[in-house]
C-alpha angles and dihedrals in degrees: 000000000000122000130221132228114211105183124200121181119221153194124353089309100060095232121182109239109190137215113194104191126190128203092269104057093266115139136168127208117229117199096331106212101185118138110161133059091244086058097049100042087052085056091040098051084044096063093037107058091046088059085234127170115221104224092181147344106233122198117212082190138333105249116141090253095054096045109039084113116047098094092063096042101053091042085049105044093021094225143141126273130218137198143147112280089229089057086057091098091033080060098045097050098056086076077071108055105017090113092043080067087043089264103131102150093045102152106222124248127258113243109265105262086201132046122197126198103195124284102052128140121222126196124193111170099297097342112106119186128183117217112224111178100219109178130182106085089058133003086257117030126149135186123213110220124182112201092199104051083033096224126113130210095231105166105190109343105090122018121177105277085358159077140214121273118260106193103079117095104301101013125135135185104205092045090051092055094052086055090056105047103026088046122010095042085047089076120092114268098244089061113123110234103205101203129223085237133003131023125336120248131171128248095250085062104043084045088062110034111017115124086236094071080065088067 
């Protein structure tokens, strides 16, 4: 059954909030950057008027941008939530510095229900999602890739033309790179690589053309 990618973007980052949506009403929430009212009542009325269950709210990575709205969310849709064990830190510290990004009435984060390590398999209805741990941005950062509809949910590991940033607490070039090339790059060229910010692209595109393969 083919899913479907329904993209927002969100807060003073831009940052691309995603709805996957099956042919059942099922949906899942990936990093849900919405900050204002306007922005979760966007993402509300969305899932709303579809008629849609939300089955989980998924966490590429816990920086402030990716995860202004989970509070909403899980006291909206009273779901898990689930993150990499090594972003649990990365999660707790944005209480500290949200008002240093303007950010003042950031509502903090519930605690992940489920950690993931890397490899797992998640089913939602008809909504299948492999689990890749692809550090490097951040200590615990994880990509959702679904084989059958060929995208995967990538935050801010791969961008078109671009990579994430690697200067921030945690980040590391090199490990960022092995991401990129022992597991991105891995999937087939044709897979969508739906960004943390900015445009999609695929893998073929980004292997022959993306500014890391300069370093």
């Amino acid at each position: 059954m083919a899913i479907s990618v329904h993209t927002f973007s969100f807060n003073a980052f831009q940052e691309n909030t995603y709805v996957l949506t099956d042919n059942h009403h099922n949906a899942v929430i990936i990093d849900p950057g919405c900050y204002s009212k306007n922005e979760q009542l966007e993402l509300q009325e969305f899932i709303l008027s579809r008629k849609l269950t939300v089955r989980a709210l998924l966490g590429t990575h816990a920086h402030i941008d990716h995860v202004l709205g989970n509070a909403f969310v899980m006291r909206s849709f009273d779901v898990d939530y689930y993150l990499h064990s090594a972003d649990s830190k990365t999660l707790s510290s944005v209480a500290q510095y949200a008002h240093l990004y303007g950010f003042e009435g950031y509502e903090l984060s519930p605690e992940p229900t489920v950690l993931l390590q890397g490899g797992e398999e998640l089913v939602f209805g008809d909504i299948k999602l492999n689990v890749f741990y692809t550090p490097g941005h951040c200590p615990g950062h994880v990509v959702y890739y679904n084989e059958e509809s060929q995208f995967v949910i990538n935050g801010d590991v791969l961008f078109s033309g671009s990579f994430g940033r690697v200067d921030l607490p945690g980040g590391d070039l090199e490990t960022l790179k092995d991401s990129i090339f022992n597991t991105m790059f891995k999937l087939p060229e044709e897979t969508v690589v739906y960004c943390g910010h900015g445009p999609s692209t695929t893998i073929g595109k980004e292997k022959g053309t993306n500014y890391i393969l300069n370093f």
